[in-house]
N, C-alpha and C positions, 0 to 999 in steps of 0.2 A: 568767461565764467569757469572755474576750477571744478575741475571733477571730481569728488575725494572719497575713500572709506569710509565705514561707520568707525572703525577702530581709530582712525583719527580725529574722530569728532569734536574732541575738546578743543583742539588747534584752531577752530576756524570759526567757534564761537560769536553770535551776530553778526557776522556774514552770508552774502548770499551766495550757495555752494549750489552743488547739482550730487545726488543719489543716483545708483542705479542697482537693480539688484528686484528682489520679490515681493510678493505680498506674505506674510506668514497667517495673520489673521487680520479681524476686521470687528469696528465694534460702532455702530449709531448710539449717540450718547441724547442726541435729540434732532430734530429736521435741521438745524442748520448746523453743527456738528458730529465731526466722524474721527475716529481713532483709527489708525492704521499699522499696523505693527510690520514693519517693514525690517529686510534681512539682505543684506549680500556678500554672505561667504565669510566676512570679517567680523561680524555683529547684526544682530539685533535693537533695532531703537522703536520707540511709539511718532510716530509722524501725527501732527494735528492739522485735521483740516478745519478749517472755520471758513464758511461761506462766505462774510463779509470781506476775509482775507484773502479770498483767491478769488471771488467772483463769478457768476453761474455756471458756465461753462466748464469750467475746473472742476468746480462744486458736482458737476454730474459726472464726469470723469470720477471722479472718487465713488461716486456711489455705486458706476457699473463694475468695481474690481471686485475681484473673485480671488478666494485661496491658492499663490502660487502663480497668479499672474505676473508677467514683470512689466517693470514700471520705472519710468523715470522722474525723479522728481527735482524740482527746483524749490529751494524756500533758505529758510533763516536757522544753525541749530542756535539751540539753547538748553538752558537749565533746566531739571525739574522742578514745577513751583514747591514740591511736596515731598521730596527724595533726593537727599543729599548725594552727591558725586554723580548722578542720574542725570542723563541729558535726554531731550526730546527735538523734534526739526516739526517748525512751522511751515505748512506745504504754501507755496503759491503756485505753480505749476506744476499740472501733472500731465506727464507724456505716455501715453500706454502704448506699451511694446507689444504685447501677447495677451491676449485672454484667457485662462482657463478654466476649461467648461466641467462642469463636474469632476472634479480634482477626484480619484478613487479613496485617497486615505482621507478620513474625516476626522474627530473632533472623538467618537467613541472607542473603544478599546478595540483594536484587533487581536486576530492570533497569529501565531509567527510564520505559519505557513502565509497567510495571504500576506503579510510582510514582507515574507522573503520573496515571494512570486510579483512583488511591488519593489521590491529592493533598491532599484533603478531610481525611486518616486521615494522611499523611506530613507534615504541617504540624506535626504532634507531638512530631515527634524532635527531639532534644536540637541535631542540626546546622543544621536547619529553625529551629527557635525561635533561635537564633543569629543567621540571617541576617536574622530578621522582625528583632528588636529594634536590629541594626546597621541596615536601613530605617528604621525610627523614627528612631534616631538623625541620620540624615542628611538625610530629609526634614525634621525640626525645627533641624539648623543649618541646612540653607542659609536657611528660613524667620526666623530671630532673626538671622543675619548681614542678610541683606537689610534688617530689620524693623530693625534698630540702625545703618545707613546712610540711612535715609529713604525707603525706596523699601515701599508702598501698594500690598496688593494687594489684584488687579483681575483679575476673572474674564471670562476673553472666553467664547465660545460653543461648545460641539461642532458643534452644528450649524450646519454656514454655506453661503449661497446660490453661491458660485462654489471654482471651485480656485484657489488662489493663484498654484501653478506647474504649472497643468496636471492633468490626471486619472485618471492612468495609474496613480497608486502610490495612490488613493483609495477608500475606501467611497462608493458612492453609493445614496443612501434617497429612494425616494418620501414628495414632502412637500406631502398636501393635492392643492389646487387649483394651489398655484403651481411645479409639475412636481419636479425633483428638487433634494435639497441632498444634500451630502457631510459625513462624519466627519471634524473637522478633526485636521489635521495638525499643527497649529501655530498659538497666539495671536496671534503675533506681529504683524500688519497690524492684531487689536483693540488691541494693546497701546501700538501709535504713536498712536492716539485718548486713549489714556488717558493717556498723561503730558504731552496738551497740555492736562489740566485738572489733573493729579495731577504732574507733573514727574519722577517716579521710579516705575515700576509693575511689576511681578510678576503673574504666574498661575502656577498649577502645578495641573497633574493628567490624566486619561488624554489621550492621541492616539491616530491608529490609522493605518496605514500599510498599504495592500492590496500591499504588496511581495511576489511570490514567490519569497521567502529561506527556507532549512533553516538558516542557519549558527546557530555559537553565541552570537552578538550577535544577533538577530533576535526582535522581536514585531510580531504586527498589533496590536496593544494592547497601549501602554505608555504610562509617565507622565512628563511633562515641565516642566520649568521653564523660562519662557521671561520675560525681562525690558527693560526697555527704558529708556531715560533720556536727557531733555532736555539739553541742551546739554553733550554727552558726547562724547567724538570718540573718533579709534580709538585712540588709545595709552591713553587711561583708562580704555577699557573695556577694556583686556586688563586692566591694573592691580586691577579691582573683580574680573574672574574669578580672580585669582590669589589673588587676598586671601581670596575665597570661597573656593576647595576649599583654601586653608592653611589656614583656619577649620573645615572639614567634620574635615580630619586629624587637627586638636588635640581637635576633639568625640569623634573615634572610639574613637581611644588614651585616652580619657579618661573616656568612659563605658562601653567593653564589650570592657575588657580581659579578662573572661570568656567573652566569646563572640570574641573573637579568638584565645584560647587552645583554646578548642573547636572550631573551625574550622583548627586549626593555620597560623594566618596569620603572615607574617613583620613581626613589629614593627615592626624594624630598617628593613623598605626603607620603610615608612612614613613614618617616621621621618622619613629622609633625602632623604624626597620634600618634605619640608616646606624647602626654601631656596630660593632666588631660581629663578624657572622660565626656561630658556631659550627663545631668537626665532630664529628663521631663515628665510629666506624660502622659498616654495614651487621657487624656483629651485634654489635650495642645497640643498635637502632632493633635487629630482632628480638635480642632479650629486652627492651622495651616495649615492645609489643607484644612479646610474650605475656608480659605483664599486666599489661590492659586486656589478655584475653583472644588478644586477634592467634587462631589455629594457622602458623606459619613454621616455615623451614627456614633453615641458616643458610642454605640453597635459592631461595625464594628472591624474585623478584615481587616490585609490590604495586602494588594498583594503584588506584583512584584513592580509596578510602582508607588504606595504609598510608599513602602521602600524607590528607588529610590526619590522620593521628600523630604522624611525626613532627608538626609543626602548630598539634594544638595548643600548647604550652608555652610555643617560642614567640617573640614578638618579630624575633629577626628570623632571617633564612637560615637552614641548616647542610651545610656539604655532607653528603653522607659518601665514606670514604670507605678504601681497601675491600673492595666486593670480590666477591668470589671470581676467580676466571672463566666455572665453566657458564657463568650469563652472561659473559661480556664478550666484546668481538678479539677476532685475533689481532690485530695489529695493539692491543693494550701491550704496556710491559709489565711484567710482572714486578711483582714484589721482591726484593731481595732477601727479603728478613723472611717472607712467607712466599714460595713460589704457587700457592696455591691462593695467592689475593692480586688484583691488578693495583696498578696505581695511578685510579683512577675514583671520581667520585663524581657524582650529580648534585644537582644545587635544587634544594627542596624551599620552594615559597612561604610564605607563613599565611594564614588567613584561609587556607584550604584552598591554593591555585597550585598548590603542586610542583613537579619537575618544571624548572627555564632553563636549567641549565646542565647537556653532559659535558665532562671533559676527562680527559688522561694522557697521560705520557704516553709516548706513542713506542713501540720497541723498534729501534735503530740495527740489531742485529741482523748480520742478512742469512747468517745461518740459521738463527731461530726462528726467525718469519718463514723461511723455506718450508722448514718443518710445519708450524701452522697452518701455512698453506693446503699441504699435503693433506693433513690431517683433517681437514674441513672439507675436501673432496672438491675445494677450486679448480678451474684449467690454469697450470700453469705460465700457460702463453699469454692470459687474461691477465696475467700481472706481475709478468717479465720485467716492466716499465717501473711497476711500482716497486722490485725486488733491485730494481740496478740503482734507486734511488741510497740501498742501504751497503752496493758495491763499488759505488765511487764516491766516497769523500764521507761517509755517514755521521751523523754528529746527533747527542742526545735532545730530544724536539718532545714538545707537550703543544695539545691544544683541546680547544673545545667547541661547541655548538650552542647556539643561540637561537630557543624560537619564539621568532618575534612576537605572534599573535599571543603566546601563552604570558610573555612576559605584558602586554599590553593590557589583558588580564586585570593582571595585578597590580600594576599602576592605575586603571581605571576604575577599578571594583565590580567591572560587568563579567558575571556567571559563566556567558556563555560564547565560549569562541564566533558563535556564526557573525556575532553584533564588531567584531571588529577587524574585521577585514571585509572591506567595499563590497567585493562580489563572491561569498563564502562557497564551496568546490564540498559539497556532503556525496555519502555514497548516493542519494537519492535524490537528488537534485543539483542542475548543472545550467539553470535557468534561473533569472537571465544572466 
């Protein structure tokens, strides 16, 4: 007898298959019939037991299950008498794996604490399993989008011997004999190594940020894409990031239009996020908010609720471009036309999700890095390595960062970072 998915279910159609997988709910419709709504991992289907069709034994079998028990089932699928493209499986055998006994999440509203302290056990819902599988989703386009433009990926280090920009927002771990390293923050300085052998490189996966932030965009532990490319200047690197998340949008709409519908997410502004992205400089972006009123500097970095205003108008994402240098880090290159702008800009979301994306040219000079350096009160020695990168063979390089949960966000329409990533890392909770 064949073992199969629910997601295959139409394939095997009056045939006698075998399930295996959960209970999600359960419903007595009268003494000699039971509904069973049964889940494993691929889908969701309503299982029918009729007692005439499976026979006493069976028949009680069904009646001892319990929410989230698992279960094996034998039967027949089929149609729905009543719901077109809807299919259901007629049980005849039921094999019970596990029982379980008072299931903690019920049927009424929690709050997000005893959620999160359940987290293990809320991974299960039908909104949860939505949002994992739109992750997938996105964490394997941007990987085939990058991987079908040429770009090799190159795994830098968690653990690194100095702070890039300082230590304030860092984990710091005793290491050994040779005093402390830090949780990195960002590839990115391994990643300028790599595309002077590889030409096009990528990393992805955890960062950690000792920031203490509450808000809804906030983790100490998240995971990031960060990539980098040789003789790439700034206008083509906005160009590859736009191509990427139009690429992410077409994967999304296109494989989990079930779990966008599950999530009650808006298609539509999806959609239409998908056309040419707009640019504007960090100047315009202030004299626009000057204008609505927001008390800001031409200086200014901008928050949570400045994002939100710069994209309440737009359907599409906006690059906000040529920022000032003194809020940007030193490895930016300046502007040639303004040495007092980098040439670099962030990718603002529409829909009020904010920054997914920074990027910039990075400066190839090794005299003017030096100085930088200098002037930021680095230890030289901490970035000798990164300084001989711009003394043998240096060539003009652009790249940028990707963070995955914020862009998963946005693709999803869920508020709030804790719901999409598995096991979410807040300053106040590290459990389970």
């Amino acid at each position: 007898m064949k073992t199969i998915e629910i997601k295959d279910i139409k394939e095997h159609l009056g045939k006698e298959v075998k399930l295996r997988g959960w209970v999600r709910n359960y419903r007595k419709a009268s003494s000699k019939l039971r509904f069973v709504i049964f889940r494993d991992g691929t889908g969701d289907i309503q299982a029918v037991a009729f007692k005439s069709d499976m026979g006493e034994d069976n028949f009680e079998k069904v009646k001892k299950l319990t929410i989230e028990s698992s279960v094996e089932l034998i039967g027949i699928p089929g149609k729905h008498p009543q719901k077109e493209g809807v299919f259901e499986f007629h049980i005849k055998v039921v094999n019970i794996i596990g029982i379980a006994v008072d299931y903690p999440i019920g049927k009424k509203e929690h709050g997000p604490d005893f959620l999160l302290s359940q987290r293990h056990l809320w991974l299960r819902s039908r909104r949860q399993n939505a949002i994992m599988k739109i992750r997938h989703t996105v964490y394997f386009a941007i990987c085939e989008y990058l991987n079908d433009k040429g770009f090799y990926r190159f795994d830098s280090p968690i653990l690194t011997p100095n702070a890039s920009e300082g230590t304030t927002t860092l984990f710091e771990v005793p290491y050994f004999e040779e005093g402390n390293a830090y949780l990195s923050q960002s590839g990115q300085l391994y990643l300028e190594a790599g595309i002077m052998s590889l030409g096009k490189v990528y990393d992805f996966g955890p960062v950690f940020r000792a920031e203490k932030s509450k808000t809804r965009k906030h983790l100490t532990e998240f995971w990031m894409m960060d990539a980098e490319a040789a003789f790439v200047k700034h206008e083509e690197n906005m160009k590859i990031q736009e191509e990427l998340i139009r690429f992410i949008i077409h994967s999304v709409i296109n494989r989990n239009a079930k779990e966008l519908e599950i999530l009650e997410r808006d298609i539509e502004k999806l959609k239409k996020a998908d056309a040419p992205f707009k640019i504007m400089t960090h100047r315009q972006v202030i004299d626009m908010l000057k204008d609505k009123g927001v008390n800001i500097d031409y200086k200014d970095d901008f928050g949570a609720a400045e994002e939100e205003m710069i994209t309440e108008d737009s359907e599409v994402p906006i690059f906000v471009d040529r920022w000032p240098k003194d809020i940007k880090s030193f490895y930016m290159k300046r502007d040639p036309e303004n040495p007092d702008l980098v040439l670099g800009a962030d990718l603002i979301a529409p829909e009020g999700f904010g920054e997914i994306i920074g990027g910039s040219q990075r400066e190839d000079d090794h005299d003017i890095l030096l100085e930088r350096i200098k002037k930021e009160g680095y230890d030289l020695k901490d970035y000798q390595w990164f300084l001989d990168l711009r003394k043998y063979g240096s060539v003009p390089h652009s790249g940028f960062g990707v963070g995955l949960e914020r862009l998963i966000q946005w693709m999803s329409g869920v508020r709030h970072i804790r719901e999409v990533i598995p096991f979410p890392r807040l300053i106040n909770r590290i459990y389970p």
